[in-house]
mmJSON file of the N, C-alpha and C atoms, coordinates in Angstrom:
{"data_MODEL":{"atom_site":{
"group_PDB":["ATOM","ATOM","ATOM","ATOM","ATOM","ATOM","ATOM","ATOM","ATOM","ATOM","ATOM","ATOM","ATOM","ATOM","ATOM","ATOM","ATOM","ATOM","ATOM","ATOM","ATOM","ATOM","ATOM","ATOM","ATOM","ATOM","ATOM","ATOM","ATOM","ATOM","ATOM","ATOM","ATOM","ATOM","ATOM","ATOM","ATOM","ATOM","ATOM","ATOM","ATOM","ATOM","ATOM","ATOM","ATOM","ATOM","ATOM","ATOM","ATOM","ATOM","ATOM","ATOM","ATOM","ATOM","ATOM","ATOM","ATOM","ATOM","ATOM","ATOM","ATOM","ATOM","ATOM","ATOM","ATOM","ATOM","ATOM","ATOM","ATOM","ATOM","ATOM","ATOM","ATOM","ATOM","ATOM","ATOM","ATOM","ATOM","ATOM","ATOM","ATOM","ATOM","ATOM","ATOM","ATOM","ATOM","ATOM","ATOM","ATOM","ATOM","ATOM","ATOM","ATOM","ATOM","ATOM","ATOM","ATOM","ATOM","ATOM","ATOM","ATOM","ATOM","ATOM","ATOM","ATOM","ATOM","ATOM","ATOM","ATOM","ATOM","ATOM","ATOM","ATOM","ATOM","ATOM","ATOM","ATOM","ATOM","ATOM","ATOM","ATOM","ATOM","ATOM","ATOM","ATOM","ATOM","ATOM","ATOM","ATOM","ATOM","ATOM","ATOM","ATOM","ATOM","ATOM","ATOM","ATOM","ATOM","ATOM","ATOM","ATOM","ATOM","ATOM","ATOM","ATOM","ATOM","ATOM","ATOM","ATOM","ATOM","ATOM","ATOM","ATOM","ATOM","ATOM","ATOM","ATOM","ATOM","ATOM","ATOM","ATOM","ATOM","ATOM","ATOM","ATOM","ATOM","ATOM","ATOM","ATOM","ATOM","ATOM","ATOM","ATOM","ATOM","ATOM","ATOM","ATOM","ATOM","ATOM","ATOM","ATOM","ATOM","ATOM","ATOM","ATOM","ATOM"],
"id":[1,2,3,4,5,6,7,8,9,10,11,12,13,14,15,16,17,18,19,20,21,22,23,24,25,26,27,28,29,30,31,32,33,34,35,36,37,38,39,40,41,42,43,44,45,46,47,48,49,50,51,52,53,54,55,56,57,58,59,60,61,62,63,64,65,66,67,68,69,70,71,72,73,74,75,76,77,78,79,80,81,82,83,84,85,86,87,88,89,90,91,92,93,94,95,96,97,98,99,100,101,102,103,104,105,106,107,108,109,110,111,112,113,114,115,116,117,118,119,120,121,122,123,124,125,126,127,128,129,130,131,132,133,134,135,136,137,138,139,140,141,142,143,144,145,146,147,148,149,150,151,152,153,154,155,156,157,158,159,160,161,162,163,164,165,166,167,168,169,170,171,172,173,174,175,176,177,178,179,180,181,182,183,184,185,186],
"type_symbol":["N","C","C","N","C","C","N","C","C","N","C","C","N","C","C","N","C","C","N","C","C","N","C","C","N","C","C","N","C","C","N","C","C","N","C","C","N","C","C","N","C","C","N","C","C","N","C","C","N","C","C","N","C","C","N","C","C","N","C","C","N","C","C","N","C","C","N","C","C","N","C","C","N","C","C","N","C","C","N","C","C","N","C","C","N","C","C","N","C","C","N","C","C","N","C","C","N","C","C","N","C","C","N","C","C","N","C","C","N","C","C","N","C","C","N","C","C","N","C","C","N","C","C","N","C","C","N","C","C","N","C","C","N","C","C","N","C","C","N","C","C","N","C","C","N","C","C","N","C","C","N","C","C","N","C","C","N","C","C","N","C","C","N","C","C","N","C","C","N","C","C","N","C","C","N","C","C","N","C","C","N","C","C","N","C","C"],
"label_atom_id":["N","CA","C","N","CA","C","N","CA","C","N","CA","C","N","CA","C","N","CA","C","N","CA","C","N","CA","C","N","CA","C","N","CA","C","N","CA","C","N","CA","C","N","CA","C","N","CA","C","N","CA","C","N","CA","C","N","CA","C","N","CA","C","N","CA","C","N","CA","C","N","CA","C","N","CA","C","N","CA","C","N","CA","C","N","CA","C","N","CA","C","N","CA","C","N","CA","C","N","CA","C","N","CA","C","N","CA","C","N","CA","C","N","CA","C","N","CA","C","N","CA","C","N","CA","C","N","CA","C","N","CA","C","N","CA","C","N","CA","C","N","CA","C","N","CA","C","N","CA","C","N","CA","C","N","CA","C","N","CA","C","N","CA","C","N","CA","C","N","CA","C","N","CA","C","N","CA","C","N","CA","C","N","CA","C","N","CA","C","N","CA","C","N","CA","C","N","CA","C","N","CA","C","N","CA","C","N","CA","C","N","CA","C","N","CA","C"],
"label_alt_id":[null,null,null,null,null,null,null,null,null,null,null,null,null,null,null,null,null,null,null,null,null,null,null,null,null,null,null,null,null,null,null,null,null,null,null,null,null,null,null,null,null,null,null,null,null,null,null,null,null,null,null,null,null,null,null,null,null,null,null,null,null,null,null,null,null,null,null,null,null,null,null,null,null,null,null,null,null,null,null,null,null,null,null,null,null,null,null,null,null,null,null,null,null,null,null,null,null,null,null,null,null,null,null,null,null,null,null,null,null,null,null,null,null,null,null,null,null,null,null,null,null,null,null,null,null,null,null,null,null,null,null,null,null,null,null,null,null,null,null,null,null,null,null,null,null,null,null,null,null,null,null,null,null,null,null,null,null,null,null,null,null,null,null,null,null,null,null,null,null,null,null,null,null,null,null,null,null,null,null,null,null,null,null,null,null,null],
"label_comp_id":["UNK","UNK","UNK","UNK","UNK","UNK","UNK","UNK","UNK","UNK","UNK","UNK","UNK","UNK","UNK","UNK","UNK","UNK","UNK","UNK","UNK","UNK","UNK","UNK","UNK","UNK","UNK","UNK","UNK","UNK","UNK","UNK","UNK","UNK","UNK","UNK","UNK","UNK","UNK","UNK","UNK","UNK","UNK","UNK","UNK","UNK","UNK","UNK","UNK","UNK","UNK","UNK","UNK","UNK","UNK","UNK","UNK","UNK","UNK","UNK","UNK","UNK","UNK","UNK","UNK","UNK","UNK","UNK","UNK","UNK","UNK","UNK","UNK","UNK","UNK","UNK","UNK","UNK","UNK","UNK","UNK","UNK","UNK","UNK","UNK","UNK","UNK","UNK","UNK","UNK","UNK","UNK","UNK","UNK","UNK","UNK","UNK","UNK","UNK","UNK","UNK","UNK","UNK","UNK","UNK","UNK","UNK","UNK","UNK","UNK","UNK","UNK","UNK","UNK","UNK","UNK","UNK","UNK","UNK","UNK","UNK","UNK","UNK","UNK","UNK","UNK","UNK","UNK","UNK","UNK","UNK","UNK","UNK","UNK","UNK","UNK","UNK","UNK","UNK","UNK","UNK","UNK","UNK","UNK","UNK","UNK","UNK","UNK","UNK","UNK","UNK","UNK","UNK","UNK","UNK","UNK","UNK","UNK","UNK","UNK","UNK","UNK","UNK","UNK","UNK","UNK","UNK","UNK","UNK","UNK","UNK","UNK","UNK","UNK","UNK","UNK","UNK","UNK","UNK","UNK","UNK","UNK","UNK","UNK","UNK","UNK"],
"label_asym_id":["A","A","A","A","A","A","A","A","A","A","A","A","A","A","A","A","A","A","A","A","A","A","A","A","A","A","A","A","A","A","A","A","A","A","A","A","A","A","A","A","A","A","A","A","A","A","A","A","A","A","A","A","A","A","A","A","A","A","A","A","A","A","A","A","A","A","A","A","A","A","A","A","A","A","A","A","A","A","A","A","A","A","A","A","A","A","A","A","A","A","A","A","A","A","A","A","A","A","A","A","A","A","A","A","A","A","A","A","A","A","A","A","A","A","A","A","A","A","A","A","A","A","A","A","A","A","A","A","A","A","A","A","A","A","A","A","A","A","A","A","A","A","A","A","A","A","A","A","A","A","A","A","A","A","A","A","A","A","A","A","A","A","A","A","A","A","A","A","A","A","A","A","A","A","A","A","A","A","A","A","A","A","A","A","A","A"],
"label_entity_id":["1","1","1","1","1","1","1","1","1","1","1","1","1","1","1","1","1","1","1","1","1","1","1","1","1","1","1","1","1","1","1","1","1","1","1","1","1","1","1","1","1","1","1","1","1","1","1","1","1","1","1","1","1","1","1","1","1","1","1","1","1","1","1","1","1","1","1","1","1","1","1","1","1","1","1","1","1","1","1","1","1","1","1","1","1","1","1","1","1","1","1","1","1","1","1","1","1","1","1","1","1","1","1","1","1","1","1","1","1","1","1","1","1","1","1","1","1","1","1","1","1","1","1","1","1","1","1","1","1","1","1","1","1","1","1","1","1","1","1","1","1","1","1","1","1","1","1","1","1","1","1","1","1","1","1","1","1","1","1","1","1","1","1","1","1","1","1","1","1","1","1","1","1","1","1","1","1","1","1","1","1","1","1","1","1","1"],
"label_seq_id":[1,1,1,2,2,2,3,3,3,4,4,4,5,5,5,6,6,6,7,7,7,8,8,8,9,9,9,10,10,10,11,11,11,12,12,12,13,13,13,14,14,14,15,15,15,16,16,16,17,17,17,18,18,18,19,19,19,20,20,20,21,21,21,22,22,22,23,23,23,24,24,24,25,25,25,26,26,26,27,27,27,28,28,28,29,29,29,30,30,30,31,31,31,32,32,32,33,33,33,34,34,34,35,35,35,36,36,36,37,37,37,38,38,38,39,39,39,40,40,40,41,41,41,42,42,42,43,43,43,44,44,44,45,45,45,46,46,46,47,47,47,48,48,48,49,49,49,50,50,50,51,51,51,52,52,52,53,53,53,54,54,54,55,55,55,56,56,56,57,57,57,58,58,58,59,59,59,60,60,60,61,61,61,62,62,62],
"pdbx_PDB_ins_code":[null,null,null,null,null,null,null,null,null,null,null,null,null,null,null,null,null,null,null,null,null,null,null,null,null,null,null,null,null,null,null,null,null,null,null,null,null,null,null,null,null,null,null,null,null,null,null,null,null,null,null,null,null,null,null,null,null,null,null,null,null,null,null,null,null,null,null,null,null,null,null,null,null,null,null,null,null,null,null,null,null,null,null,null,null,null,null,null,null,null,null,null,null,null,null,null,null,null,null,null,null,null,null,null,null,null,null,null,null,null,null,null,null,null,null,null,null,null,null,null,null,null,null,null,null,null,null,null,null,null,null,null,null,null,null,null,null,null,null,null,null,null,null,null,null,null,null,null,null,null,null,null,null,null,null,null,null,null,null,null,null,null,null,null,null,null,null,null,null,null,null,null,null,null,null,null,null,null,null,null,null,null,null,null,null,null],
"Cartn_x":[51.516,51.946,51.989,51.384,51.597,52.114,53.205,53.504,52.414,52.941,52.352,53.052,52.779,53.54,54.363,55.468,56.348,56.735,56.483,56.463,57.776,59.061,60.144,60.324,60.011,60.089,61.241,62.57,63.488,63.99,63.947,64.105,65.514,66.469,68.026,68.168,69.078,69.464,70.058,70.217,70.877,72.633,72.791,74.117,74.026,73.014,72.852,72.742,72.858,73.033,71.071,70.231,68.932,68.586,69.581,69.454,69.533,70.576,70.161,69.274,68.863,67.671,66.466,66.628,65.086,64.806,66.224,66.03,65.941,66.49,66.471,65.226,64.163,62.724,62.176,62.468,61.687,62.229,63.051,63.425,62.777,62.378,61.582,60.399,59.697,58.06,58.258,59.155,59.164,59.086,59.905,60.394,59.52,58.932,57.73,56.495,56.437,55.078,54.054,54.355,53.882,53.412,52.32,52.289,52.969,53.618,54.479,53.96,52.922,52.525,53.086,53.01,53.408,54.923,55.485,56.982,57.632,56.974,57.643,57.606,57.185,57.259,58.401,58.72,59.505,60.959,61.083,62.485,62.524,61.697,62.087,61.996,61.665,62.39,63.737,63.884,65.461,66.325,65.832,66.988,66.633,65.738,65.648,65.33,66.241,65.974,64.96,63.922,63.479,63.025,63.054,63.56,61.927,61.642,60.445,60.675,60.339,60.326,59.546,59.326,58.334,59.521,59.331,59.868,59.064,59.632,58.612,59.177,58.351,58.531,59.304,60.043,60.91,60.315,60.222,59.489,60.341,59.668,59.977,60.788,61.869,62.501,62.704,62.288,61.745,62.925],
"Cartn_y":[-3.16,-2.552,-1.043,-0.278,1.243,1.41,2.783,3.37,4.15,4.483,4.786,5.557,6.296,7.177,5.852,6.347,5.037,3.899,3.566,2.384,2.808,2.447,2.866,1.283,1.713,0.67,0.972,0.234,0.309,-0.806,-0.432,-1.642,-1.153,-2.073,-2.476,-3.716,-3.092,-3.821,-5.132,-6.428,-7.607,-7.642,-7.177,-6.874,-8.365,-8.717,-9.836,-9.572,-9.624,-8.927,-9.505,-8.587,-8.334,-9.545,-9.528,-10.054,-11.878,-12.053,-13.473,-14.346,-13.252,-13.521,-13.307,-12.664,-12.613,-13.78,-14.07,-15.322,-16.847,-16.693,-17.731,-18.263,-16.954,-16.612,-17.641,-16.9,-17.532,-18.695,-19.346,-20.968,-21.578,-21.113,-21.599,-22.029,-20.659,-20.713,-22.277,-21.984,-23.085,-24.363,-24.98,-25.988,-26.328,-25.548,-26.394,-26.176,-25.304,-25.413,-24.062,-23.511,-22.162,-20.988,-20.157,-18.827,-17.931,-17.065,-16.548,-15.49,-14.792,-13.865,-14.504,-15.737,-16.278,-15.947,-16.49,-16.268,-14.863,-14.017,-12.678,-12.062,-12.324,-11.92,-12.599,-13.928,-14.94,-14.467,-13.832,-13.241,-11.998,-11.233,-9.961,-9.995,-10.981,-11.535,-11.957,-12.81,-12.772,-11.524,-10.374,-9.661,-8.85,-8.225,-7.233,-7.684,-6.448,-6.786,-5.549,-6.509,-5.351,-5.694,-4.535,-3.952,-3.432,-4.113,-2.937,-2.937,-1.798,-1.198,-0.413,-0.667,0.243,1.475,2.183,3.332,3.954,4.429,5.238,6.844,7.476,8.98,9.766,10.495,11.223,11.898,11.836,12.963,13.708,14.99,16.173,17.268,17.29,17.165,19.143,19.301,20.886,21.778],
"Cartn_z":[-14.41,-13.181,-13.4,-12.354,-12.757,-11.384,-11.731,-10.774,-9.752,-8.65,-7.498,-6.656,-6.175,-5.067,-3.75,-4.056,-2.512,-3.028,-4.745,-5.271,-6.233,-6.523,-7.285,-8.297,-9.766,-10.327,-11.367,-11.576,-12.106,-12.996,-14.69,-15.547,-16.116,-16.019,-16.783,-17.466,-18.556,-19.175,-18.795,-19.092,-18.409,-19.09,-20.548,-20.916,-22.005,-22.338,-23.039,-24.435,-25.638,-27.037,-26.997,-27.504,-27.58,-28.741,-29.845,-30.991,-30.64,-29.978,-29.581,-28.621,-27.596,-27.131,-27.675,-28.418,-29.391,-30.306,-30.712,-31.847,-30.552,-29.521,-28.759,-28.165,-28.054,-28.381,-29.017,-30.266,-31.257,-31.732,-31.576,-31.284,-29.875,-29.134,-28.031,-28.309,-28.959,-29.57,-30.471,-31.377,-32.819,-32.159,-31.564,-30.444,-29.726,-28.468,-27.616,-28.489,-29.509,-30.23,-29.396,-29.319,-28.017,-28.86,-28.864,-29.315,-29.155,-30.308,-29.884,-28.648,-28.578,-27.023,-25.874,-25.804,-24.529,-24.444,-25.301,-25.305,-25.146,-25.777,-25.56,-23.831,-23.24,-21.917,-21.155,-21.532,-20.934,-21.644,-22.905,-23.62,-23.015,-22.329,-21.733,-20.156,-19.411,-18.053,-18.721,-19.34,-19.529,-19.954,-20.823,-21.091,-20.265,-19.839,-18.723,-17.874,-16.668,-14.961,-14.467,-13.763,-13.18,-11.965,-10.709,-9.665,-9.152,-7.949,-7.556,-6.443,-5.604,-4.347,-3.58,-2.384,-1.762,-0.981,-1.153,-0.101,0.278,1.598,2.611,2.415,2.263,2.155,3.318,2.975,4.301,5.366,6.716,7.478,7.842,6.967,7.486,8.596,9.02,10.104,10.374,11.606,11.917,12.618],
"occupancy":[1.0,1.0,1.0,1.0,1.0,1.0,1.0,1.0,1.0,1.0,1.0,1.0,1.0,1.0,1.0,1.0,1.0,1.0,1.0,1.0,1.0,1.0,1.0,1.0,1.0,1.0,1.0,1.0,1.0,1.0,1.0,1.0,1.0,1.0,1.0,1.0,1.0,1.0,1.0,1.0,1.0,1.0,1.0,1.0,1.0,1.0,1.0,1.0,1.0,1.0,1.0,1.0,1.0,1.0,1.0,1.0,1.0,1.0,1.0,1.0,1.0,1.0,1.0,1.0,1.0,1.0,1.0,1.0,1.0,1.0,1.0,1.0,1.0,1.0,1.0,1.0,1.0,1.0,1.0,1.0,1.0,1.0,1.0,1.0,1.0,1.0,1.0,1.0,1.0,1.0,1.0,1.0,1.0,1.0,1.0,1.0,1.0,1.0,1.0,1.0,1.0,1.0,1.0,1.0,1.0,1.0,1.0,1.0,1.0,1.0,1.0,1.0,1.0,1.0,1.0,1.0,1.0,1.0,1.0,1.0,1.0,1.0,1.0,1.0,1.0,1.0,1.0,1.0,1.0,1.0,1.0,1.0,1.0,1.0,1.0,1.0,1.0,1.0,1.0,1.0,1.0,1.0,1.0,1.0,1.0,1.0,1.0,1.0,1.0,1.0,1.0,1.0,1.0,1.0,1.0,1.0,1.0,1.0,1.0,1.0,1.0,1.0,1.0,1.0,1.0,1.0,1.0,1.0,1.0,1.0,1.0,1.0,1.0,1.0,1.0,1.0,1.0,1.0,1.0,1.0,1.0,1.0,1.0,1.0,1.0,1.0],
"B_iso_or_equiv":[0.0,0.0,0.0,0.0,0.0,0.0,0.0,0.0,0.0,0.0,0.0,0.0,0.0,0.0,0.0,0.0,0.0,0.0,0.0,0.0,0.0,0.0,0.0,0.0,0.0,0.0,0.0,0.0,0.0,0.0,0.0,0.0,0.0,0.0,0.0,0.0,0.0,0.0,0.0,0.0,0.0,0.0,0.0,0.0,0.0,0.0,0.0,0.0,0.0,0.0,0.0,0.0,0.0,0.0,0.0,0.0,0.0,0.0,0.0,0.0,0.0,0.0,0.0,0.0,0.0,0.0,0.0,0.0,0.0,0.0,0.0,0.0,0.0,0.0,0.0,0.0,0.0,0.0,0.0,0.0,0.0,0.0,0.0,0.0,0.0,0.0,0.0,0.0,0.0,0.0,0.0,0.0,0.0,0.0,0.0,0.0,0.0,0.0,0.0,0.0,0.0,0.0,0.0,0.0,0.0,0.0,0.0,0.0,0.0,0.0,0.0,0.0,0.0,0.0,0.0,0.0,0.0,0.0,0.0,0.0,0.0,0.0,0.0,0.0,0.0,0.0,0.0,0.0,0.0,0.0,0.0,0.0,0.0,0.0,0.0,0.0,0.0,0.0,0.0,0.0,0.0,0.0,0.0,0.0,0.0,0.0,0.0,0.0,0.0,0.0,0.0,0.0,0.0,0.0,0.0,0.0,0.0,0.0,0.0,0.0,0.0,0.0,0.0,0.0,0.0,0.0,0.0,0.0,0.0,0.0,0.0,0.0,0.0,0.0,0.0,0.0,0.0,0.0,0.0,0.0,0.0,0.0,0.0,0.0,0.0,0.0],
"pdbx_formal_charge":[null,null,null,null,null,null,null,null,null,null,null,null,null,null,null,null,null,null,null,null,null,null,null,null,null,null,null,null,null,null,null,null,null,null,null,null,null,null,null,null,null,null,null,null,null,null,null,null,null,null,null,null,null,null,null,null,null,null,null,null,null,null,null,null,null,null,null,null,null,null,null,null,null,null,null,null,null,null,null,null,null,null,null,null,null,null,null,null,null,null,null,null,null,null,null,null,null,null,null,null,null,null,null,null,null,null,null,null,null,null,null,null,null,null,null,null,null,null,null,null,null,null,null,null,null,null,null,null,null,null,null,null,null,null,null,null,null,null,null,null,null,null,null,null,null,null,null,null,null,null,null,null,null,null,null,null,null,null,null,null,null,null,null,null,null,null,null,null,null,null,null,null,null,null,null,null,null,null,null,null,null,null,null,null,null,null],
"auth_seq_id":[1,1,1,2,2,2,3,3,3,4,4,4,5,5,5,6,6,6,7,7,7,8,8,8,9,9,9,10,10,10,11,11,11,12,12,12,13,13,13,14,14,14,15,15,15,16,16,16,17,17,17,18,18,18,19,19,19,20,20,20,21,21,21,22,22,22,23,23,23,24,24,24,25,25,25,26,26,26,27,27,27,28,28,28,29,29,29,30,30,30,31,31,31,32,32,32,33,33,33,34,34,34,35,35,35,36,36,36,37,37,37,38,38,38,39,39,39,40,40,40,41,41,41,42,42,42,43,43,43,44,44,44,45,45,45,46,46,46,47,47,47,48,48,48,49,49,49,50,50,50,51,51,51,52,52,52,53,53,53,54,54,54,55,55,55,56,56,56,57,57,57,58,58,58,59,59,59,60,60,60,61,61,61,62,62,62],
"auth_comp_id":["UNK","UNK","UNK","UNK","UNK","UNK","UNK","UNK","UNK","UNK","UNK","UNK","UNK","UNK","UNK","UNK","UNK","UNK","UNK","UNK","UNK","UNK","UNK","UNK","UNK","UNK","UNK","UNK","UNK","UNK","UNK","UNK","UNK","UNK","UNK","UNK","UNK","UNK","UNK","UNK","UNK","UNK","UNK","UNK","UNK","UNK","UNK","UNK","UNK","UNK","UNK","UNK","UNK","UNK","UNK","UNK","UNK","UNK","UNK","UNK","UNK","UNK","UNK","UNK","UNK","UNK","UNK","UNK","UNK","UNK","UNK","UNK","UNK","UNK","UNK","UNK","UNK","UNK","UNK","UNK","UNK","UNK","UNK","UNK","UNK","UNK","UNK","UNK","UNK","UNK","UNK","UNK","UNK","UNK","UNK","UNK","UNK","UNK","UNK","UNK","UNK","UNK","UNK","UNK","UNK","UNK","UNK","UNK","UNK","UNK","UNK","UNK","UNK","UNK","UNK","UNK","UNK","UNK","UNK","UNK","UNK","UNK","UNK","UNK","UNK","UNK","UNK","UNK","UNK","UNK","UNK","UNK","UNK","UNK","UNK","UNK","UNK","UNK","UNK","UNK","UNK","UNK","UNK","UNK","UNK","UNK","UNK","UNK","UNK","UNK","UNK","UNK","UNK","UNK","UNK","UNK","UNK","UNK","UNK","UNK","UNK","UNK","UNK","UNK","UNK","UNK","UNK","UNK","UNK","UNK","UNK","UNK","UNK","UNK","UNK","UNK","UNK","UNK","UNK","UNK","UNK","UNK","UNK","UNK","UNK","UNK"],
"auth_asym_id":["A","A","A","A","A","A","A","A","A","A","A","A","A","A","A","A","A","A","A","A","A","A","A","A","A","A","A","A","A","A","A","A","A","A","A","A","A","A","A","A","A","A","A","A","A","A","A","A","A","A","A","A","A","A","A","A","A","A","A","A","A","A","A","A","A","A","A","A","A","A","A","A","A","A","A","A","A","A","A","A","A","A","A","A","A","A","A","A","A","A","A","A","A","A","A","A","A","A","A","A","A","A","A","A","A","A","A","A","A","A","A","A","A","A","A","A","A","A","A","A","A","A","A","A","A","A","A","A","A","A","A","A","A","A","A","A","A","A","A","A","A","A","A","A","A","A","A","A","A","A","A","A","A","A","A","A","A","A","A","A","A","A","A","A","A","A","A","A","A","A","A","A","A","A","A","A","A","A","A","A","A","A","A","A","A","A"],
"auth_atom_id":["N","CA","C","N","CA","C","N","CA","C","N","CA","C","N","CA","C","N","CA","C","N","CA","C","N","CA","C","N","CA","C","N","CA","C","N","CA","C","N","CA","C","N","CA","C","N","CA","C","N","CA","C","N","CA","C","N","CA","C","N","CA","C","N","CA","C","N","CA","C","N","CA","C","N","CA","C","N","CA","C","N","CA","C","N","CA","C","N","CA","C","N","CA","C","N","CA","C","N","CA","C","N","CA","C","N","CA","C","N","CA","C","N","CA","C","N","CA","C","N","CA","C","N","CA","C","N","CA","C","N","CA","C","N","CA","C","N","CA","C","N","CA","C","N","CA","C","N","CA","C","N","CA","C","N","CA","C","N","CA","C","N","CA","C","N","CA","C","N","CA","C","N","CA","C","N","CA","C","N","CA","C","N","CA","C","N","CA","C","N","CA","C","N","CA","C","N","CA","C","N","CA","C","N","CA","C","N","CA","C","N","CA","C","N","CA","C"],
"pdbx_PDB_model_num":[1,1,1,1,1,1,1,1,1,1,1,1,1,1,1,1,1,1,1,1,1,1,1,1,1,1,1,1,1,1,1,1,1,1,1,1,1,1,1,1,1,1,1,1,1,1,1,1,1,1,1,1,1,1,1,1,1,1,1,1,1,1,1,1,1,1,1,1,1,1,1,1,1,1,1,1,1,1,1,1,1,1,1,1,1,1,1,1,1,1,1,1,1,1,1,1,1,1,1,1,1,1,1,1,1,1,1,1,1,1,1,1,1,1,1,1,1,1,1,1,1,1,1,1,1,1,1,1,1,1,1,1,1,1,1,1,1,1,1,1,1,1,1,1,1,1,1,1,1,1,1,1,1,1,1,1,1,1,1,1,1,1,1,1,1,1,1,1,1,1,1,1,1,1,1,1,1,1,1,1,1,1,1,1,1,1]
}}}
């Protein structure tokens, strides 16, 4: 995803300790038998939130 003019993309933290979702990760991979690539995207939807938005630019007021 790349930014864009009108497009506001905002990533936060979830407040989840990084360290046990990473290992919770990699007990996922071990467990269903999965590469770990797949998994790493699915541990960072869980610890991070992210936010996208379109906004419309202000008009100009004379």
């Amino acid at each position: 995803m790349v930014a864009q003019p009108g497009l506001l993309i905002h990533v936060a933290h979830r407040g989840f300790p990084l360290t046990l979702v990473g290992g919770g990760g990699g007990a996922l991979a071990l467990w269903v038998d999965v590469p770990l690539p797949y998994v790493i995207p699915v541990v960072l939807m869980v610890a991070l939130r992210v936010t996208v938005r379109r906004v419309r630019p202000r008009k100009a007021t004379a």
